[in-house]
C-alpha positions as CSV (number, residue, x, y, z in Angstrom):
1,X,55.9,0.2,8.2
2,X,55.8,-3.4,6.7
3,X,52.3,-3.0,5.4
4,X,53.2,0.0,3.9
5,X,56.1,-0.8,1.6
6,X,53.8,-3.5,1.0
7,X,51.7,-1.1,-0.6
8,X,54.3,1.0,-2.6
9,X,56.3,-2.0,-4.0
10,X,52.9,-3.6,-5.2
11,X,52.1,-0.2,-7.0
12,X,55.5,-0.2,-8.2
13,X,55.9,-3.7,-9.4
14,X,52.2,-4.2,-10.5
15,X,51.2,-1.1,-11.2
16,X,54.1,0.2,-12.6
17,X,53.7,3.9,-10.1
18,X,56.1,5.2,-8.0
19,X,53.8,6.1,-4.8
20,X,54.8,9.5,-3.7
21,X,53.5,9.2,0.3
22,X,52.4,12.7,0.8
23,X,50.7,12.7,4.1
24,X,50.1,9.6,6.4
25,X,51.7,6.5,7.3
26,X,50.9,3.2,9.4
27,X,48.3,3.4,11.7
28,X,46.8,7.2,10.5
29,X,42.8,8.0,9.5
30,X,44.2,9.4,6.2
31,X,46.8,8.4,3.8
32,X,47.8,10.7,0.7
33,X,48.9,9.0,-2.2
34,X,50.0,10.7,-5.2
35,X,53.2,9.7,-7.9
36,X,56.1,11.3,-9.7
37,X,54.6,11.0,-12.7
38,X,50.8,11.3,-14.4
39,X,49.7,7.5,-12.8
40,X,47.1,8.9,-10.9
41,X,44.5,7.2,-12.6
42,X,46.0,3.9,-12.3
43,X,46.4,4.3,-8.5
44,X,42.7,5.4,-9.0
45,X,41.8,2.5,-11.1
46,X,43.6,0.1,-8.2
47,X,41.3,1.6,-5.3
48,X,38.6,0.7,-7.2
49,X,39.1,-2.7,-8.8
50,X,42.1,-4.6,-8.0
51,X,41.2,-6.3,-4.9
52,X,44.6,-6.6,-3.5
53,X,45.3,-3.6,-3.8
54,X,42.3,-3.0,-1.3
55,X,43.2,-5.5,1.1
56,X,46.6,-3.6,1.4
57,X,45.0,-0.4,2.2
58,X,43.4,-2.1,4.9
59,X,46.6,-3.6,6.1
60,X,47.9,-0.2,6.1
61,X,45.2,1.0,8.6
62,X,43.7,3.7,6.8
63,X,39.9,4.9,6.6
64,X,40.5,7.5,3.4
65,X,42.8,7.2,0.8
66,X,43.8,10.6,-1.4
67,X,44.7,10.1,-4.3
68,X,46.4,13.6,-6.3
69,X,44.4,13.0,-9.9
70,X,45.9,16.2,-11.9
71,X,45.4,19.6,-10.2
72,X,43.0,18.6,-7.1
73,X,42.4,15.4,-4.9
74,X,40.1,12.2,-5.2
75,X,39.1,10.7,-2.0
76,X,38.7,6.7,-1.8
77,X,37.4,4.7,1.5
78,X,39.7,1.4,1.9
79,X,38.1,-1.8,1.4
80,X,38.0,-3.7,4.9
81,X,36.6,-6.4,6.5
82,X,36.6,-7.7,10.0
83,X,34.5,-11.0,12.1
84,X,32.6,-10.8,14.8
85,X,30.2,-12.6,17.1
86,X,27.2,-12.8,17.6
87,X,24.5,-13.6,20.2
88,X,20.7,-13.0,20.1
89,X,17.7,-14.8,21.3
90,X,15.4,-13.5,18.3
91,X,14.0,-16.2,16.3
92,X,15.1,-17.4,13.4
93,X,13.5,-16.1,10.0
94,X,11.8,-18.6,7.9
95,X,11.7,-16.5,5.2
96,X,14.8,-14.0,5.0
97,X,15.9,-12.0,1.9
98,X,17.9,-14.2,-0.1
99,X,20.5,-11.0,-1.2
100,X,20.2,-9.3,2.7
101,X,22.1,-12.0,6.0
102,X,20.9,-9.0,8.2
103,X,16.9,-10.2,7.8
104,X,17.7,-13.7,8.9
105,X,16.4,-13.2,12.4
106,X,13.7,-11.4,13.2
107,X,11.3,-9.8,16.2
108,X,9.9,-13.0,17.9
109,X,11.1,-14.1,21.6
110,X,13.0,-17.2,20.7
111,X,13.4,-20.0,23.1
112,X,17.1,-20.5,23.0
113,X,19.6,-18.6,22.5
114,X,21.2,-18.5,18.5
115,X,25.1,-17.9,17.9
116,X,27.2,-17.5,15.1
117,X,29.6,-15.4,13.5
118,X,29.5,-12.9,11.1
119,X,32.0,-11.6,8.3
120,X,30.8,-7.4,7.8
121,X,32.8,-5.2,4.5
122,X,32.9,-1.8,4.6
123,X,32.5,-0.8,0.7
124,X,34.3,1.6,-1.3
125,X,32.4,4.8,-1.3
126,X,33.1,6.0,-4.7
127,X,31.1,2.5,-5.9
128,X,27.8,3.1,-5.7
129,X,25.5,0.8,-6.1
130,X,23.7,1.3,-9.3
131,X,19.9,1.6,-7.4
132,X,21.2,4.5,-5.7
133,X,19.0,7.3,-7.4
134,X,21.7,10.0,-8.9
135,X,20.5,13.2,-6.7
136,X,21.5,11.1,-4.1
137,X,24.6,10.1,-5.0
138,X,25.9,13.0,-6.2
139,X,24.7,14.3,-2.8
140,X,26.2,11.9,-1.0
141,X,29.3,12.9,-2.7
142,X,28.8,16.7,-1.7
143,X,28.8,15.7,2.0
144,X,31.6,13.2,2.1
145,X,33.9,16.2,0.5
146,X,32.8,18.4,3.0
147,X,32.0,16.9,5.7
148,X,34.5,14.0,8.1
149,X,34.0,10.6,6.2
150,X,35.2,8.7,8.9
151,X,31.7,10.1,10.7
152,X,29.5,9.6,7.4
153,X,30.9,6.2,5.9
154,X,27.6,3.8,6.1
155,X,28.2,1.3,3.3
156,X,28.2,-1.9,5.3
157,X,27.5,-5.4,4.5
158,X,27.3,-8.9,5.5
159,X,29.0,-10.9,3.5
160,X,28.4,-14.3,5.5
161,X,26.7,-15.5,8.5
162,X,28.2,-18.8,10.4
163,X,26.0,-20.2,12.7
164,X,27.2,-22.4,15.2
165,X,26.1,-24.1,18.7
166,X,26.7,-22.6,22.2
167,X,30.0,-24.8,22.5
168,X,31.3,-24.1,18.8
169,X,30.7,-20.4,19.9
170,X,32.5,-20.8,23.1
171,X,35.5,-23.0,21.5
172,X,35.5,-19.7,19.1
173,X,35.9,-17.2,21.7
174,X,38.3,-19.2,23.8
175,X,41.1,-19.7,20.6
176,X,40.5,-15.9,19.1
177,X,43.6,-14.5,18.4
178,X,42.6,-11.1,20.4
179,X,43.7,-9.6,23.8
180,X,40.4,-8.8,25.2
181,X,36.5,-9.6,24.1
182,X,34.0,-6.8,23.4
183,X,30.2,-7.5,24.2
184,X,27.9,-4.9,22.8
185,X,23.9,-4.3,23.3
186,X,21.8,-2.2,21.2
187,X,19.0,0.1,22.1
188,X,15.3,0.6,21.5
189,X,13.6,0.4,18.0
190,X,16.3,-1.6,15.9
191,X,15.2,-4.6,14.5
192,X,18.2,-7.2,13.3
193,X,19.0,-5.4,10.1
194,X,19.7,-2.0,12.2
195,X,21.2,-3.2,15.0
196,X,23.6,-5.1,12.7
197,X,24.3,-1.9,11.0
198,X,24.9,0.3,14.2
199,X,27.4,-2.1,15.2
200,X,29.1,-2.6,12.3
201,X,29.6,1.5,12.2
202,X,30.5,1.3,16.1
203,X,32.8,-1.4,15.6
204,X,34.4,-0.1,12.3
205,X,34.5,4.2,13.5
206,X,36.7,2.8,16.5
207,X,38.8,0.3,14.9
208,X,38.4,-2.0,17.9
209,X,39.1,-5.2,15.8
210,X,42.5,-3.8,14.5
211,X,43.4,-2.7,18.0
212,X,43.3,-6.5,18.8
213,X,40.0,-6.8,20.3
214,X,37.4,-9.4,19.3
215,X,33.6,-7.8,18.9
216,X,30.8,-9.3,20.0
217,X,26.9,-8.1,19.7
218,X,23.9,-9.1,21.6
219,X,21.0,-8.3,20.1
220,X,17.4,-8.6,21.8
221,X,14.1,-8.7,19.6
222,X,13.3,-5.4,19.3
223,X,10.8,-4.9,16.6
224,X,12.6,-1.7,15.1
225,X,9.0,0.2,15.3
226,X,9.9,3.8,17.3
227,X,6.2,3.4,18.1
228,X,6.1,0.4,20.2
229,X,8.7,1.7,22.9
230,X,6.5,0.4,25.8
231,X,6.8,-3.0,24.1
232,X,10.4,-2.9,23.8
233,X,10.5,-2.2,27.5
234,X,8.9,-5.5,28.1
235,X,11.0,-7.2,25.3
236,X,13.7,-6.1,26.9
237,X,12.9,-7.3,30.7
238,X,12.5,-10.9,28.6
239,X,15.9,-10.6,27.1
240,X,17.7,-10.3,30.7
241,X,18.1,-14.3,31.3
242,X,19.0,-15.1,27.9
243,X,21.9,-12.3,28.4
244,X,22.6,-13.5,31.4
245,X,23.6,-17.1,30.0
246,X,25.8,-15.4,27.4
247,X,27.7,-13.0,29.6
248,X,28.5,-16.9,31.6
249,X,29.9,-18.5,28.1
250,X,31.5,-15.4,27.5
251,X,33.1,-15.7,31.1
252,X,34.4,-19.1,30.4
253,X,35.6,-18.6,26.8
254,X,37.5,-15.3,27.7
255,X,40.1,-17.1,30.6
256,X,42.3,-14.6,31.7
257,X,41.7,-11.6,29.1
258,X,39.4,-8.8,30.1
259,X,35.3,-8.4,28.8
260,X,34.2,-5.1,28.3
261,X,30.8,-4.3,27.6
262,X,28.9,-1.3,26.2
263,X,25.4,-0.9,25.9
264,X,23.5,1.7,24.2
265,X,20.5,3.3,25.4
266,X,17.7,0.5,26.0
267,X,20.4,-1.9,26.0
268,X,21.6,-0.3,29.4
269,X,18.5,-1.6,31.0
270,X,19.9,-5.2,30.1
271,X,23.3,-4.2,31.5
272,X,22.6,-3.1,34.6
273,X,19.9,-6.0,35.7
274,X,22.2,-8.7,34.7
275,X,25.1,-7.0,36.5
276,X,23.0,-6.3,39.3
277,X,22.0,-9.8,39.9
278,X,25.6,-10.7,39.4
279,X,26.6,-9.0,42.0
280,X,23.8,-10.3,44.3
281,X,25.0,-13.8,43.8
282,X,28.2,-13.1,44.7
283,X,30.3,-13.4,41.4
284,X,33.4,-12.7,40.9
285,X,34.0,-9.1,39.0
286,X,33.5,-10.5,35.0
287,X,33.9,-7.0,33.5
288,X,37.0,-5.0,33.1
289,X,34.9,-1.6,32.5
290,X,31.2,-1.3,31.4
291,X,30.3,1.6,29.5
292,X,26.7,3.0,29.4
293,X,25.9,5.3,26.4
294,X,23.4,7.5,26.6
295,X,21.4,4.9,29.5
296,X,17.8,5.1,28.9
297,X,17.4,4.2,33.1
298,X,16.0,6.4,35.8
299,X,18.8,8.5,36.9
300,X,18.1,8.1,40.7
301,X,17.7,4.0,40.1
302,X,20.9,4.2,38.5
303,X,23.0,6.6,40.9
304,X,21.4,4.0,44.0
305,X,22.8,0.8,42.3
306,X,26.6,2.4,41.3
307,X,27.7,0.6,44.8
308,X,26.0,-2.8,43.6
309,X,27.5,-3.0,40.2
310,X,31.0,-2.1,41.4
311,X,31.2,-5.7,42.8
312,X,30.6,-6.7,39.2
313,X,33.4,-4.6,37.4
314,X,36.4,-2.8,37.7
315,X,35.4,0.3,36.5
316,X,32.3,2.1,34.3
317,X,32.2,5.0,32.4
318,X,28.4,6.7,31.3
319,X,28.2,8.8,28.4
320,X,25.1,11.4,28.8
321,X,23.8,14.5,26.9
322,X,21.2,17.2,28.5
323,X,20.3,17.6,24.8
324,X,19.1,14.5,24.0
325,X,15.6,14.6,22.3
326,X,15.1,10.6,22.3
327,X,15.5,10.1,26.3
328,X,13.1,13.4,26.4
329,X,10.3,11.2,25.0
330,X,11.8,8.8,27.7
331,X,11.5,11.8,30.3
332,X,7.9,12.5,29.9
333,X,6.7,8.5,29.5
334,X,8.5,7.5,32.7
335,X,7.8,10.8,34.6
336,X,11.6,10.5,35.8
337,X,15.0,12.0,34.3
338,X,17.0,9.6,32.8
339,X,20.9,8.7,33.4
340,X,21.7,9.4,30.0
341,X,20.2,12.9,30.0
342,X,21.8,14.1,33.5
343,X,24.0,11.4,34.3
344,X,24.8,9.8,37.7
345,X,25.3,11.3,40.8
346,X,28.7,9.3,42.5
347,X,27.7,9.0,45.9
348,X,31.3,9.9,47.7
349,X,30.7,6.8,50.2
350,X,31.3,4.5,47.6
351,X,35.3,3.0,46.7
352,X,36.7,3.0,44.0
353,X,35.1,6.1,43.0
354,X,38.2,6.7,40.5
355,X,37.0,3.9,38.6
356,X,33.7,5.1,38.0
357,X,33.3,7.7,35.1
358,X,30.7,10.5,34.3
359,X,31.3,12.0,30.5
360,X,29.1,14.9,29.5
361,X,29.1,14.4,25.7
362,X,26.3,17.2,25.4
363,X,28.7,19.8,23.4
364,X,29.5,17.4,21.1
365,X,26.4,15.3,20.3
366,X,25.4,15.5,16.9
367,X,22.3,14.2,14.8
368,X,18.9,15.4,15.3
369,X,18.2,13.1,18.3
370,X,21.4,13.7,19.7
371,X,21.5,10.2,21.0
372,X,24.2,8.1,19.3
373,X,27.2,9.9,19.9
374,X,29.2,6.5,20.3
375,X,28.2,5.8,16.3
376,X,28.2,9.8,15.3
377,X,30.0,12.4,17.3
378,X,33.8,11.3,16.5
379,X,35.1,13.0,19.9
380,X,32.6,10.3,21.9
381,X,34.1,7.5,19.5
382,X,37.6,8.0,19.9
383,X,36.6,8.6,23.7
384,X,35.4,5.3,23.9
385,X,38.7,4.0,22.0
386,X,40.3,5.7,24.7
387,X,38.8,4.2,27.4
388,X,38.8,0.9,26.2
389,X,42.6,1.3,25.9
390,X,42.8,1.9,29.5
391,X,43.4,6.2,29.4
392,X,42.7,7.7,32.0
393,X,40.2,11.0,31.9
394,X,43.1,13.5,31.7
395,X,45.0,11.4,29.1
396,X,42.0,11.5,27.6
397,X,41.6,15.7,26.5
398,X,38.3,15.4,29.0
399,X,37.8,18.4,31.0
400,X,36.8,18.1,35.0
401,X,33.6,19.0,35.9
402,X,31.9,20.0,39.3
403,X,30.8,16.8,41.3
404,X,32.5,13.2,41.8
405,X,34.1,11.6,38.6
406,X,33.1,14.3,36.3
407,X,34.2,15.2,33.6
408,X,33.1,17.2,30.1
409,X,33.9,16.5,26.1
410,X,34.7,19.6,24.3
């Protein structure tokens, strides 16, 4: 409630409005502000220009703001920022965009691996940027009033890029004032730009870094071409050692907090073969959970190495759609189903089997490929926030299904 009466007594000693809180509070997706008196378009002038006001929204936890504006509503996203890591063994650019910190690495295998942190904004929606043709502005504007903004917000930005050595990354992670560390993997076909982007969204839609946890992305030299998906395979059999040395650092930096990791898609194929050879070596368990979204990995390779990568976490969750139309491509290239189209069959031999989760997210996937619910079906990401607060399936909403640690999204 602190940041709150932060908020009115600034409007009220600044602003000169008497917030009227209408709908909301501390810690809720929405907030709706209006006043006892015609101030609207001050509040509306604050949103959009005073920067502390914007910073207090932010403190106050909200992704919309409403502001009452005469007879009707104006909707406002807050201003917010959040750090994270982040780990990648593309090469450096020699030439990046002097106005864009997402081109500074690009596609090339680099010998080392590069570190540094990262500062992302989420912009203000109603601020366009000026080079935003009109039509589509005004029909971005159409579909943020109809549709959820909290599944359609995409302004993000890197304001600043830090780099650092492995041992200034490492003295990072190991004095970050957060409760448990998040290591993320992209998929196929994102070159730097998108897979900063993608995790940006992921990381902002489930509010991990207000929840206390510190974010952390690996990204491997995918090219971003859609065409070159055999490439990427290779690329990403390359990336395996490199991940493996940062998943150690990580290890040493986190002490006693958890490590959770989620990989998307392509990025699963990373996951696993690290874990796998974890686990061979005789490791200790580094991973609180690991959860697979939408695994592009042969669903009977998968299902046979479940009892392997249990000695390398304490639990897993795998997200999977029968509708998804990128891991169809996958299907008929591989000549195999893929996890993240059928799942994982549990084999009932193996313990700890109530650690180990199946999510159908097929009702709920959205997006013509249907295969990012974690960024755009808002069921999957507060699923995920779910999970990664320790819920358990029932908790959850999640409905059982027929086999072994099934369960459904509705």
């Amino acid at each position: 409630m602190k940041a709150l009466e932060s908020l009115i007594g600034y409007a009220r000693d600044r602003l000169d409005v008497d917030l009227d809180l209408q709908g909301g509070g501390t810690g809720c997706f929405d907030l709706v502000l209006g006043s006892n008196d015609d101030r609207g378009k001050a509040i509306e002038h604050a949103i959009l220009n005073d920067p502390h006001f914007q910073v207090l929204l932010g403190e106050v936890n909200v992704n919309l703001a409403r502001v009452r504006l005469g007879g009707g509503y104006q909707a406002y996203a807050s201003h917010i920022r959040f750090n994270a890591g982040i780990a990648t063994n593309r090469a450096r650019n020699p030439n990046p965009a002097a106005d864009d910190l997402r081109t500074c690495f690009n596609a090339q295998l680099a010998d080392n691996v590069s570190f540094a942190v990262a500062e992302f904004h989420i912009l203000d929606l109603a601020r366009s940027p000026g080079t935003v043709p009109v039509a589509n502005r005004i029909w971005k504007a159409i579909t943020l009033t109809l549709g959820d903004i909290r599944n359609r917000r995409e302004d993000y930005e890197v304001a600043r890029i830090e780099y650092m050595a492995a041992s200034g990354f490492e003295t990072l992670l190991k004095h970050a004032d957060a409760q448990s560390l998040i290591l993320s993997l992209h998929g196929y076909a994102n070159d730097f730009s998108a897979a900063m982007m993608s995790f940006a969204k992921f990381v902002d839609k489930t509010r991990i870094y207000q929840m206390g946890h510190f974010p952390i992305l690996f990204s491997w030299p995918s090219p971003g071409e859609p065409m070159l998906y055999l490439s990427d395979t290779d690329v990403a059999a390359n990336s395996q050692d490199p991940f493996a040395s940062v998943v150690n650092l990580i290890g040493r930096a986190a002490g006693d907090r958890p490590i959770r990791a989620i990989a998307h898609s392509h990025g699963n194929k990373i996951l696993v073969e690290v874990a796998r050879d974890r686990a061979n070596q005789g490791a200790k368990p580094l991973f609180k959970r690991m959860i697979f979204v939408e695994p592009d990995v042969n669903a009977h390779y998968m299902a046979g190495k479940l009892e392997l990568l249990t000695a390398a976490t304490s639990g897993m969750t795998f997200y999977h759609s029968e509708n998804d139309r990128a891991l169809a491509i996958a299907e008929m290239v591989f000549k195999g189903k893929r996890a993240g189209q059928t799942g994982v069959q549990v084999p009932g031999n193996i313990a700890n089997i109530a650690d180990i989760e199946v999510v159908d997210a097929s009702r709920v996937a959205v997006g013509w490929t249907r295969h990012a619910p974690h960024v755009d079906a808002i069921q999957v990401i507060y699923d995920i926030r779910d999970v990664i607060e320790g819920k358990p399936p029932l908790k959850r909403g999640l409905i059982p299904c027929p086999g072994v640690g099934c369960w459904s999204i509705s």
